[in-house]
ZALUM-681629 format. One record per atom (N, C-alpha, C): x, y, z; residue in one letter. Coordinates in steps of 0.001 Angstrom, whole numbers, padded with zeros to 6 digits, always signed. Atoms other than C-alpha are relative to their C-alpha. Layout:
REM residues N
XYZa;...
This chain:
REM residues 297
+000833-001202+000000x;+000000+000000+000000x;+000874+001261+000000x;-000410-001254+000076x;+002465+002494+000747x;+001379+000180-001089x;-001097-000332+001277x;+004891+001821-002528x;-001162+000282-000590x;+000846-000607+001398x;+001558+002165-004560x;-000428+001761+000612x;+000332-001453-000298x;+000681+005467-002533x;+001468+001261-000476x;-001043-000655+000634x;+004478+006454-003326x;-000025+000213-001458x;+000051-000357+001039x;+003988+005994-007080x;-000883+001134-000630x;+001038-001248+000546x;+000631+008160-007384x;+000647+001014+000832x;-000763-001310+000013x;+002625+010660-005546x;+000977+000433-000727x;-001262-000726+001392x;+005622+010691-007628x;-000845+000191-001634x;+000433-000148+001523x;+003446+010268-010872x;-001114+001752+000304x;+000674-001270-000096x;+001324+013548-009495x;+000669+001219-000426x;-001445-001126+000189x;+004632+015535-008856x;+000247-000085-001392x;-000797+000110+001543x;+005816+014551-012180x;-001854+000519-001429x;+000993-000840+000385x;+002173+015838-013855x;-000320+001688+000223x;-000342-001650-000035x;+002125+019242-012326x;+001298+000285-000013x;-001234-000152+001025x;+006116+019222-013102x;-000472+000588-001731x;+000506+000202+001725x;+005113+018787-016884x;-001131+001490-000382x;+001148-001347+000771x;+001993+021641-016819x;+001015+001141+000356x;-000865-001359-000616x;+004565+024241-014936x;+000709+000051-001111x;-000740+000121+000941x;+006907+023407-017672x;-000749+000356-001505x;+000504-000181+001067x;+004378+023574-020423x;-000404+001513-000251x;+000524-001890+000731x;+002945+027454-019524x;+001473+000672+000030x;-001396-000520+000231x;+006864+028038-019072x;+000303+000099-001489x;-000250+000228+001186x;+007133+026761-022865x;-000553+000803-000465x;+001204-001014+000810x;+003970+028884-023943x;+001107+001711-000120x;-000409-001400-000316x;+005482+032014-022534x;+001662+000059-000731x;-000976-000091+000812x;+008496+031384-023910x;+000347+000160-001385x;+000380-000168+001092x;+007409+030565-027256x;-000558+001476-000803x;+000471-000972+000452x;+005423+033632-027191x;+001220+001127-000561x;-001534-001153+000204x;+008891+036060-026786x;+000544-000660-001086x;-000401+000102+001854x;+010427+033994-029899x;-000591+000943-000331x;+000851-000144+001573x;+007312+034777-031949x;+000169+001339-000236x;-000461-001557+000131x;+007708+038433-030998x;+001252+000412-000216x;-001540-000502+000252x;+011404+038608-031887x;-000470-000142-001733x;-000530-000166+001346x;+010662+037226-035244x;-001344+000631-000978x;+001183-000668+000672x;+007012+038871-036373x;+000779+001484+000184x;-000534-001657-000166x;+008914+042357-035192x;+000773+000039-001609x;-001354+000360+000517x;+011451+041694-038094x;-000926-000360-001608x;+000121+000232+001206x;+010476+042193-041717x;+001050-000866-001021x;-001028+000884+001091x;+011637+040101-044402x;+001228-000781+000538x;-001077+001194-000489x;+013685+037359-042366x;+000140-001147-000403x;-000487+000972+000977x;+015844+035122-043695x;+000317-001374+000678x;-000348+001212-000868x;+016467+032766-040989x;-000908-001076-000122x;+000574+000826-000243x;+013430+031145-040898x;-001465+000343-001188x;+000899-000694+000966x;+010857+030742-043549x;-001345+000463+000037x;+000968-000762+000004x;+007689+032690-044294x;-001164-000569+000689x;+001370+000674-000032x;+005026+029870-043460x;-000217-000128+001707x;+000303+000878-001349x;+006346+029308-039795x;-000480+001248+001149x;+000688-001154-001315x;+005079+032856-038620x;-001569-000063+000240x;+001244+000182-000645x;+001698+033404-036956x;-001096-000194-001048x;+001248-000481+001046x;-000183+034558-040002x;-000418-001344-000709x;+000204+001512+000613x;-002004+031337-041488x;-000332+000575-001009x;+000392+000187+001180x;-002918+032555-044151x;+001303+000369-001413x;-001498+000261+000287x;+001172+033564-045584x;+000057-001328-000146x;-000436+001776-000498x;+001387+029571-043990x;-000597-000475-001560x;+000692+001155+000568x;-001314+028407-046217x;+000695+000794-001770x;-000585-000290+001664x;+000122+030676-049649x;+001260-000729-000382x;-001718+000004-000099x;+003713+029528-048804x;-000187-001623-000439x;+000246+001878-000378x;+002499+025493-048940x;+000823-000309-000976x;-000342+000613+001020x;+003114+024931-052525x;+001843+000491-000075x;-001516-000022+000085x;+006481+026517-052280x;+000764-000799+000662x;-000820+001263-000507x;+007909+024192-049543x;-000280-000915-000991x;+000750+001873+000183x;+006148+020994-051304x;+001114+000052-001902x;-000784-000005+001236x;+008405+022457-054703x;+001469-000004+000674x;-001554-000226-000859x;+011680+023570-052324x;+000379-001769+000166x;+000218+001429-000538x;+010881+019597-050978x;+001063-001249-001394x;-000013+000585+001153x;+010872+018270-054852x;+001963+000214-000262x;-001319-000249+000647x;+014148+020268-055791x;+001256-000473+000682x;-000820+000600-000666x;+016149+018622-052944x;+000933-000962-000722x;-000515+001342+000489x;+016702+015285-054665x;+000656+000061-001166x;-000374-000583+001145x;+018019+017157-057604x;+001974-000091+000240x;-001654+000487-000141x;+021685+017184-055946x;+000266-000784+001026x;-000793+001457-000244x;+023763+014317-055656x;+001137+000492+000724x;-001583-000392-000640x;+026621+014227-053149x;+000844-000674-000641x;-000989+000670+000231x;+029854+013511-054298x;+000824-001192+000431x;-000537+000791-000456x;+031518+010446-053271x;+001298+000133+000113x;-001211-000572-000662x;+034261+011056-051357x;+001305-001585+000579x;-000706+000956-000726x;+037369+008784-050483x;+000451+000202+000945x;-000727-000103-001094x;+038481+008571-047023x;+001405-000849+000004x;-001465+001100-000202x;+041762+007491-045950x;-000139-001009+000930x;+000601+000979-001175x;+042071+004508-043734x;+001079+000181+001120x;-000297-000350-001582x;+042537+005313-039811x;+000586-001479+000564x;-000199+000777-000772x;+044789+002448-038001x;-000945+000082+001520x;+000394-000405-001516x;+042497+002163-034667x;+000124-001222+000676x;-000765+000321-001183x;+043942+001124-031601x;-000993-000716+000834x;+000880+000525-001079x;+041466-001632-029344x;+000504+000206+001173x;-000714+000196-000983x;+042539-000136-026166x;-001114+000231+001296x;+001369+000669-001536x;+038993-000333-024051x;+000409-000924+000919x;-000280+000618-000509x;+039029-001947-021584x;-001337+000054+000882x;+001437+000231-000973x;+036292-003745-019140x;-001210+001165+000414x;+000840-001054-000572x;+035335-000885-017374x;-000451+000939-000957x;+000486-000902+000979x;+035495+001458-020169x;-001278+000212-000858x;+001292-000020+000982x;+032988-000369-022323x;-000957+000067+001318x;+000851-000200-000685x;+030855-000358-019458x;-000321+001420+000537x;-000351-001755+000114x;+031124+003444-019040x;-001108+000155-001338x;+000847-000607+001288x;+030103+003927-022596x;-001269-000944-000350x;+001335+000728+000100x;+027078+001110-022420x;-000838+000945+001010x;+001344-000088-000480x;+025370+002850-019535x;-000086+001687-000113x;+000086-001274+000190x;+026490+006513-021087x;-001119+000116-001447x;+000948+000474+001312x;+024420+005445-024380x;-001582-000377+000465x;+000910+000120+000118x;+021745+003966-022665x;-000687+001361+000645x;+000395-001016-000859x;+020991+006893-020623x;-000598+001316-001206x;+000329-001189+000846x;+021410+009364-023893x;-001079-000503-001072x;+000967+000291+001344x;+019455+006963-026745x;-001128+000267+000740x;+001177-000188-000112x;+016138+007420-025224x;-000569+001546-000737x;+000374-001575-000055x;+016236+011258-025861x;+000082+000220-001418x;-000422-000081+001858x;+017323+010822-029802x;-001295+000209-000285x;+001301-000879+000775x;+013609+011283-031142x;-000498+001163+000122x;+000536-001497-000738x;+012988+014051-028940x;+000573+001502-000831x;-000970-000852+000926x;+015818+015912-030899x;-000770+000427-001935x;+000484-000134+001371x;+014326+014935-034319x;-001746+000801-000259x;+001744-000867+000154x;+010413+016399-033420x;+000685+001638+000596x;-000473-001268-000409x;+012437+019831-032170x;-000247+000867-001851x;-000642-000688+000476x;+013185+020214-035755x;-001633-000195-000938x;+001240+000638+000292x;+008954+019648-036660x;-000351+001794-000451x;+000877-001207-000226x;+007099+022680-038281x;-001343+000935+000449x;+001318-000185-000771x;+003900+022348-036261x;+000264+000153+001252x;+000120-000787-001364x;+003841+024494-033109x;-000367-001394+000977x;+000209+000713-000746x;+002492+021530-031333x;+000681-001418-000149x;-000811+001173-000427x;+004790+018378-032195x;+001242+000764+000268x;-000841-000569+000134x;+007385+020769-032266x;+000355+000368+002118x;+000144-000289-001417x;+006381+021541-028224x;-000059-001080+001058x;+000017+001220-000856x;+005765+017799-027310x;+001074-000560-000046x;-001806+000403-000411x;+009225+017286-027898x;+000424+000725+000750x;-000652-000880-001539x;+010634+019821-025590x;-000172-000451+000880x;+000541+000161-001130x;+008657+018604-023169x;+000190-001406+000368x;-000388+001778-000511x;+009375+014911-023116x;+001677+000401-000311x;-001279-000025-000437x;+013130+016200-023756x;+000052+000318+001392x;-000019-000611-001299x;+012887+018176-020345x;-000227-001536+000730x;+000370+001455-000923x;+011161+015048-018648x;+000800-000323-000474x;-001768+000921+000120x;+014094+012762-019744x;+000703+000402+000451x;-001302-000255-000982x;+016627+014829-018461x;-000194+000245+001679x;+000508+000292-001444x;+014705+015153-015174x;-000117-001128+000340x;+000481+001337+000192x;+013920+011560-015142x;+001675-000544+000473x;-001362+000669+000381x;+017825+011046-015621x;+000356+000212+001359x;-000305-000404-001019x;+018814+013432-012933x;-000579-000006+001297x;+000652-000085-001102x;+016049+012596-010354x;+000586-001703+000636x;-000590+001452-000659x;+017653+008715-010452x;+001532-000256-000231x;-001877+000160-000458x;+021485+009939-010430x;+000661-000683-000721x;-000678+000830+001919x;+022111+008285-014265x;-000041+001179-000283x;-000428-000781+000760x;+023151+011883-015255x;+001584-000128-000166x;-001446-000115-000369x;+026661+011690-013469x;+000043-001602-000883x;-000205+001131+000511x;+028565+008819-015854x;+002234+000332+000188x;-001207-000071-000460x;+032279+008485-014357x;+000436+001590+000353x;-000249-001450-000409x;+032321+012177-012806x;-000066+000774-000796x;+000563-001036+001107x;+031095+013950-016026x;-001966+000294+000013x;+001583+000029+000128x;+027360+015054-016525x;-000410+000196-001537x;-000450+000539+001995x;+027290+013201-020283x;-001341+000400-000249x;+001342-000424+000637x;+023597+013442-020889x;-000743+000987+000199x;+000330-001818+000033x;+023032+017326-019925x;+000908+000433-000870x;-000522-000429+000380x;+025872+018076-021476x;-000042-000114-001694x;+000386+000693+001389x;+025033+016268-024446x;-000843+000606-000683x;+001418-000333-000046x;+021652+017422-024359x;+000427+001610-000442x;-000257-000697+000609x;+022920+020948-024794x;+000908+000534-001017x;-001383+000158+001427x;+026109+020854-027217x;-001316-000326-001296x;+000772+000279+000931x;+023235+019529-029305x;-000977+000565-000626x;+001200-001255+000353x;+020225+021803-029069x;+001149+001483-000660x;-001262-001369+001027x;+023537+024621-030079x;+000013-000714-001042x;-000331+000154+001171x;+024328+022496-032870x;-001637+000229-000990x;+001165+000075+000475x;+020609+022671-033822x;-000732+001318-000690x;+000331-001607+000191x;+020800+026644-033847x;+000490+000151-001128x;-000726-000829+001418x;+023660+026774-036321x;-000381-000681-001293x;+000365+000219+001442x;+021586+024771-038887x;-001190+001236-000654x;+000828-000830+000577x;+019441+026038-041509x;-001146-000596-000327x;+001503+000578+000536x;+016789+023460-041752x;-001263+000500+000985x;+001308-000875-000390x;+013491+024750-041572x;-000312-000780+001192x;+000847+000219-001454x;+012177+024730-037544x;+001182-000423+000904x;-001319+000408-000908x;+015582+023053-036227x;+000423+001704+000835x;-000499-000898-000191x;+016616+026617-035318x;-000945+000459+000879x;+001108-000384-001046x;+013858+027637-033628x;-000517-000764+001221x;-000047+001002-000838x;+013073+024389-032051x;+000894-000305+001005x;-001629-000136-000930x;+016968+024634-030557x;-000155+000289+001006x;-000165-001147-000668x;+016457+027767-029339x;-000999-000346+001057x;+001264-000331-000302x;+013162+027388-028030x;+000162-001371+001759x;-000430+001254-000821x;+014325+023973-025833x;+001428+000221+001137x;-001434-000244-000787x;+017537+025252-024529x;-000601+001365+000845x;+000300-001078-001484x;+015871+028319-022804x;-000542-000839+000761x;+000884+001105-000996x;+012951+025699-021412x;+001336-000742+000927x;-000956+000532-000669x;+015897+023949-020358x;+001007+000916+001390x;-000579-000924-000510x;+017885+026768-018954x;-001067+000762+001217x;+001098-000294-000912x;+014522+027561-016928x;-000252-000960+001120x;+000499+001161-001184x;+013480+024348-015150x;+001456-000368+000451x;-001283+000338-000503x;+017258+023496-014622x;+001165+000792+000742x;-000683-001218-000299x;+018556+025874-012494x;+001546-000206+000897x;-001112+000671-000715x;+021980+023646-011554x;+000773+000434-001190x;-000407-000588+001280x;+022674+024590-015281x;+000667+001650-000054x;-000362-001352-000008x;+024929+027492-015570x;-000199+000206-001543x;+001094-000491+001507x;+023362+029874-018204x;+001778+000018-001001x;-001118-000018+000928x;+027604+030770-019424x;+000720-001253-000790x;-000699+001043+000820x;+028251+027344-020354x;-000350-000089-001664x;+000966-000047+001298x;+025602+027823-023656x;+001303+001231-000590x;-001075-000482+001440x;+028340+030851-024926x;+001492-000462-000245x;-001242+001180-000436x;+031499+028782-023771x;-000107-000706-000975x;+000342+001055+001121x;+029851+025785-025970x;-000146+000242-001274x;-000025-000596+001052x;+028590+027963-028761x;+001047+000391-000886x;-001151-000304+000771x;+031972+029372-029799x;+000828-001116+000100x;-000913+001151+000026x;+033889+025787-029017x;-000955-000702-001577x;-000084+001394+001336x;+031663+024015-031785x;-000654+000695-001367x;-000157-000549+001085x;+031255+027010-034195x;+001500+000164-000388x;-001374-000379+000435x;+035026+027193-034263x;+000657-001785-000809x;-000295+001727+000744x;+035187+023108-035182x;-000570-000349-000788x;+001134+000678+000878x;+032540+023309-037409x;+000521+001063-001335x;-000680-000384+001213x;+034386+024405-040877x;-001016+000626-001113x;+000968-000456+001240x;+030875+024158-043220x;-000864+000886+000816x;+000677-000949-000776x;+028952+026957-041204x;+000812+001313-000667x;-000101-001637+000326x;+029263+030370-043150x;-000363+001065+001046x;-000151-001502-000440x;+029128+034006-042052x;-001507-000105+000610x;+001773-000419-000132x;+025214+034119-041984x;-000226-001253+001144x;+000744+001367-001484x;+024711+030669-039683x;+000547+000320+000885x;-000151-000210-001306x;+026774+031744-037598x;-000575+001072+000869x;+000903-000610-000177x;+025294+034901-037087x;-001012-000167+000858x;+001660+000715-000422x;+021958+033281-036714x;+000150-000445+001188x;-000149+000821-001166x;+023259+030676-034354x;+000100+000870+001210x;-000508-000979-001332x;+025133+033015-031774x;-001779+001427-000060x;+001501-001340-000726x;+021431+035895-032106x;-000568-001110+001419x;+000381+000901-000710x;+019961+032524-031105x;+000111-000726+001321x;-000475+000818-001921x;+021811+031073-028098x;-000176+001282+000751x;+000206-001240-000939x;+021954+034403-026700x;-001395+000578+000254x;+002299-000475+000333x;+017710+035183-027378x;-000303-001160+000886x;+000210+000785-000636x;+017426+031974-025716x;+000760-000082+001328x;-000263-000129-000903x;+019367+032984-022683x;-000833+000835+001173x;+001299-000921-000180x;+017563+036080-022620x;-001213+000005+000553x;+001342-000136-000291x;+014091+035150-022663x;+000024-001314+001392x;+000028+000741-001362x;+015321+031976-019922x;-000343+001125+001123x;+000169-000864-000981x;+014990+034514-017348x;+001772-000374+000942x;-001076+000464-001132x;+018487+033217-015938x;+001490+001365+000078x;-001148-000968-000317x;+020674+036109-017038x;-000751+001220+000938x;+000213-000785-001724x;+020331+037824-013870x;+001653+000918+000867x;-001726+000007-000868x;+023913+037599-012446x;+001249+001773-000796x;-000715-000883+000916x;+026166+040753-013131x;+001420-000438-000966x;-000940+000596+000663x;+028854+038806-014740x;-000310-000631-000791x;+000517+000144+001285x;+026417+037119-016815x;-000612+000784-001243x;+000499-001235+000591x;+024568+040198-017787x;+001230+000721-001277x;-000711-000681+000464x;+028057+041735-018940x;+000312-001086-001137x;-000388+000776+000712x;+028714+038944-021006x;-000563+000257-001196x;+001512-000052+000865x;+025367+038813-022848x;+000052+001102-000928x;-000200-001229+000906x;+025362+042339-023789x;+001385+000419-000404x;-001121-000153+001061x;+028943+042531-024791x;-000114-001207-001460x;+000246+000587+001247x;+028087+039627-027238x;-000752+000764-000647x;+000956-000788+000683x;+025050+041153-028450x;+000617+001100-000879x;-000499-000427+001174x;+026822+044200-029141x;+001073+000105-001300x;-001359+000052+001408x;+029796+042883-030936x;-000853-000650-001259x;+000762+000417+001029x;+026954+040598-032795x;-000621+000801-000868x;+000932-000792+000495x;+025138+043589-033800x;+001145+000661-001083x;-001419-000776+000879x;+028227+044826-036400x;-000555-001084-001432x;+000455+000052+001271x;+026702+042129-038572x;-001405+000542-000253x;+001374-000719+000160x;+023657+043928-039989x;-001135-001082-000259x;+001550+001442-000092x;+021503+040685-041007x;-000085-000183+001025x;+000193+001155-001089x;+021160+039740-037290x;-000180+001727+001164x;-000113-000779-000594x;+020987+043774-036058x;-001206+000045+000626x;+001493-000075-000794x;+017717+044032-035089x;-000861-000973+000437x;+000448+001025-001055x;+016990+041019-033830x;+000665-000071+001182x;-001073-000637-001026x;+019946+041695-031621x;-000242+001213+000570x;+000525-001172-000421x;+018481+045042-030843x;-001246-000111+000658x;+001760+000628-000809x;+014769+043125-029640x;+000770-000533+001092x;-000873+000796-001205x;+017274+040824-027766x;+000189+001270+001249x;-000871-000768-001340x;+019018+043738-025795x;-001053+000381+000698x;+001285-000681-000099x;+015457+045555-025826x;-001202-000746+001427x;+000660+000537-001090x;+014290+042493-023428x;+000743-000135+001427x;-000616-000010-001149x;+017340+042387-021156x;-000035+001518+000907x;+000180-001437-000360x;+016715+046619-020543x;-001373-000468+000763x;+001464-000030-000039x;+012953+045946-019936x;+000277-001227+001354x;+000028+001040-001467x;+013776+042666-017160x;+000846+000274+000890x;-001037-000089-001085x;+016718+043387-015702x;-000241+001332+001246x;+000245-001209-001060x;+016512+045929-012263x;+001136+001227-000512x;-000508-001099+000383x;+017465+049554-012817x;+001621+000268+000447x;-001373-000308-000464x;+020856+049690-011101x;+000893-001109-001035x;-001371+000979+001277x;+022142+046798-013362x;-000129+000686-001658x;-000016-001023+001734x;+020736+048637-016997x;+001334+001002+000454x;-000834-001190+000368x;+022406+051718-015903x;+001791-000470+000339x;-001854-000580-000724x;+026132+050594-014016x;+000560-001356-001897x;-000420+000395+001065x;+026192+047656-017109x;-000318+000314-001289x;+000756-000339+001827x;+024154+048125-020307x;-000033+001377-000533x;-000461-001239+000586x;+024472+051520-020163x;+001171+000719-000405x;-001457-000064+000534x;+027710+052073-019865x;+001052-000286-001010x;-000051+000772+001654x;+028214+049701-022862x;-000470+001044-001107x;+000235-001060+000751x;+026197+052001-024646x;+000173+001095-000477x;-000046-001132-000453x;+027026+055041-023879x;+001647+000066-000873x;-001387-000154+000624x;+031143+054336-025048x;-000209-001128-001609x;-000276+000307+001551x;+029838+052896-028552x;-000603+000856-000581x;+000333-000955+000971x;+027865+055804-029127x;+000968+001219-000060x;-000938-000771-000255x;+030696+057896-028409x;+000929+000249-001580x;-001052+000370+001426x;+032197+056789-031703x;-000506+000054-001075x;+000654-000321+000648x;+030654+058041-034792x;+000120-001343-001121x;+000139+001192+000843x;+031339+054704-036418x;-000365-000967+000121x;+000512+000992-000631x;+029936+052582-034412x;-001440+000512+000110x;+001200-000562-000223x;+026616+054993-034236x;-000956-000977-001264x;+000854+000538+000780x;+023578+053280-035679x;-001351+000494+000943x;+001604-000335-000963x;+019372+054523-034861x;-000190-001034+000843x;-000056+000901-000936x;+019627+051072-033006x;+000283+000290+001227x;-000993-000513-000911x;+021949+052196-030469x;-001032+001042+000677x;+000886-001456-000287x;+019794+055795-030080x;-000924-000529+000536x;+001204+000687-000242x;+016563+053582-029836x;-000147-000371+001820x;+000065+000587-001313x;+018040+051242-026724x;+000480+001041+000851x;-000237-001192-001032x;+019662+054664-025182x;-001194+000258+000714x;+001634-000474-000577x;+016037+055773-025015x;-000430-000441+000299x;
């Protein structure tokens, strides 16, 4: 009687878990949608996945042709060289990487509905990602030989998800790594720009413009977490932002970004950090942009 009274309590907890998490998602979702409806003619993400259904429903036939023209190029076949590799596992090792695998394969589909263009499979993945990594960390299979492999995993991945360009992956990333960055508050928010620049700097096929994108992204998704708080994170944030803001495709989404950390953050941190930032780039007539003037005001 009192293991079955323990399960309907843990399965309760773990139900209102899940709804707290879900109006967390809503509200979160909402700040995206308002970063990217503010924002004429954006290139990041295509026309159909903003609010307006009826854009959605003109735009159809163009994906369902974009879809067609895919299969049109052939990859090249490439020769690799051949790698001598070394069997130097050992007992314990493979057992390391059996119960670091089983811990992370469960979460692999969760990844692939992130990158969904319907608002709602696109949200039931987040949300069974979140549960999994709670799930992981509530029975102490996160830690795998003094590393934390399947958080860490879990976000290196949702970043790699930013710097693509397939339609919804980018948004879906973003949109999962704040949720994440919200309910997980053991998660330090600086590890996301730490990670960001370690696997845009290893990642060779990523142009000027993804990266861009990627880095508005991890940082919009820090943002709207509510976690940059800290004055050492704060300074971080908005020194990215404004070095990001120099490329002009990504300025004014970077300018909504800063626009939400002014508007949350308490008045003594705008003025001794964000202003001060401000204040010595408008100083410089080459660095001046109406952006700049805008967040002054």
């Amino acid at each position: 009687f009192f293991s079955a009274l323990c399960a309907v309590h843990t399965r309760t907890m773990s139900i209102d878990r899940m709804e707290k998490a879900r109006g967390a998602l809503q509200s979160i979702e909402k700040d995206f949608m308002d970063l990217i409806q503010n924002i004429p003619a954006m290139q990041y993400l295509p026309v159909w996945m903003r609010s307006d259904k009826a854009q959605r429903n003109v735009n159809v036939w163009e994906v369902l042709e974009k879809y067609a023209k895919r299969g049109d190029n052939k990859t090249k076949e490439t020769s690799l060289p051949k790698v001598d590799v070394k069997h130097t596992d050992t007992s314990k090792g493979l057992a390391i990487m059996k119960e670091r695998f089983a811990n992370i394969t469960p979460s692999l589909p969760y990844f692939e509905m992130l990158k969904e263009l319907r608002a709602d499979k696109r949200s039931e993945g987040i949300l069974k990602l979140l549960d999994h990594l709670q799930c992981v960390a509530t029975n102490h299979k996160d830690e795998v030989d003094g590393e934390h492999d399947v958080t860490e995993y879990t976000i290196k991945r949702l970043i790699r998800l930013c710097t693509t360009n397939d339609e919804g992956s980018r948004l879906g990333g973003s949109m999962a790594l704040s949720l994440l960055l919200k309910q997980c508050p053991n998660i330090d928010p600086l590890c996301v720009i730490s990670y960001g620049k370690r696997i845009l700097a290893n990642n060779q096929a990523v142009d000027e413009k993804q990266a861009a994108w990627s880095k508005a992204f991890e940082l919009a998704a820090l943002v709207i977490s509510g976690r940059v708080r800290e004055k050492e994170c704060i300074e971080k944030v908005v020194a990215s932002l404004l070095d990001l803001r120099k490329s002009s495709m990504v300025r004014q989404f970077v300018t909504q970004t800063l626009a939400l950390i002014i508007e949350r953050c308490n008045i003594a941190t705008v003025l001794s950090v964000v202003w001060t930032r401000l204040r010595a780039v408008l100083k410089d007539p080459e660095q001046y942009t109406p952006e700049l003037l805008y967040l002054a005001v």
